[in-house]
N, C-alpha and C positions, 0 to 999 in steps of 0.2 A: 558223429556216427562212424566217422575214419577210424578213430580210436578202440572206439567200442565191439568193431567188426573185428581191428587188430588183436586184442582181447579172445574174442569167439575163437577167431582162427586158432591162436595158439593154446587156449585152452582144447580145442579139439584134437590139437596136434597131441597133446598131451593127452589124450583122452584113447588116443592110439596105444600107449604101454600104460594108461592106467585104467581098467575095468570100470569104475564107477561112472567117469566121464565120459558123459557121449557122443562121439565121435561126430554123429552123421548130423545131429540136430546142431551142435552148434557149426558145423560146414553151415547146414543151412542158413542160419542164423547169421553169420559173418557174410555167407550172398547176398542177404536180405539187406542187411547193414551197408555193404558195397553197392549195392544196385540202388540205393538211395543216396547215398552221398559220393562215389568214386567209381566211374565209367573203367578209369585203367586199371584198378582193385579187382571188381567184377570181374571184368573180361579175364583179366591174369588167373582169377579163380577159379573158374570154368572151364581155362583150358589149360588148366596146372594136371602136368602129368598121372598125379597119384590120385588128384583129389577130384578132377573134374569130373571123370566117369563117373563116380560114385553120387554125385552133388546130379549131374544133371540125369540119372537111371534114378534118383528120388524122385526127383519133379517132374520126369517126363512117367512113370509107370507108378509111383508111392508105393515101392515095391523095393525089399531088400533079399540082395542074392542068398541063396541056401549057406555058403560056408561062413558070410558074416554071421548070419543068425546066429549057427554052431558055435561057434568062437565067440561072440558075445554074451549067449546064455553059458556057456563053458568056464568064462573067466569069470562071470557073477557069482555063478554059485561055485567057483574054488575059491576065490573073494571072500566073499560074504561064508562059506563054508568054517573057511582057516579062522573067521573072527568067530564065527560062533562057541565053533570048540574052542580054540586057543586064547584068545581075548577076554572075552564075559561068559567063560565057563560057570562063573560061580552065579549068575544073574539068568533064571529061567526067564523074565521078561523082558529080556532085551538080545536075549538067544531068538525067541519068539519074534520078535520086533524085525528082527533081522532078515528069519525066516521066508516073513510077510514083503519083506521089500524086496529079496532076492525072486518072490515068486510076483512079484507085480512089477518089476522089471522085466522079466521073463515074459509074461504075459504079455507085456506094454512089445517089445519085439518080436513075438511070434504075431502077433494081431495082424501084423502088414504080411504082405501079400510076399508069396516070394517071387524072386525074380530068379523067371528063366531064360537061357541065353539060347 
């Protein structure tokens, strides 16, 4: 489960400059993995400068601040925008496919609550 958290972590890290990947689920997902197999993991996770606030304002309200939101539904759909036109221009169902996931993305982070400070 060390490993596997290891994984989470840095795929979230990565999920920081790449839109598709999700930052805050797999935080959580690497806590969860940590708080089951590595007490010093955890702990370091939690009160890791950049990432704990965010990890523990999930768990403690299941509520994401107003400018994540912005910023996450902003880079989906310039994302997911730039492939529709530019990528599978010539492919109306997979323009559409696209569409669909950009807006249930969307949907999937507006649904939580937001967080006010």
């Amino acid at each position: 489960m060390i490993i596997l958290g290891g994984i989470s972590f840095a795929l979230a890290v990565a999920g920081i400059f790449l839109p598709l990947l999700p930052t805050t689920p797999l935080l959580l997902l690497a806590a969860w993995l940590w708080f089951r197999s590595s007490d010093r993991l955890h702990d370091w996770l939690l009160n890791h400068r950049l990432f704990g606030k965010h990890i523990q304002n999930f768990r403690i309200h299941r509520a994401i601040p107003l400018h994540a939101k912005i910023y996450s539904v902003t880079l989906v759909w310039l994302t997911i925008g730039y492939c529709i036109f530019a990528v599978v221009d010539k492919y109306w169902w997979a323009q559409l496919l696209m569409a669909l996931l950009a807006a249930a993305i969307s949907w999937h982070i507006l649904s939580y609550k937001t967080l006010r400070k």
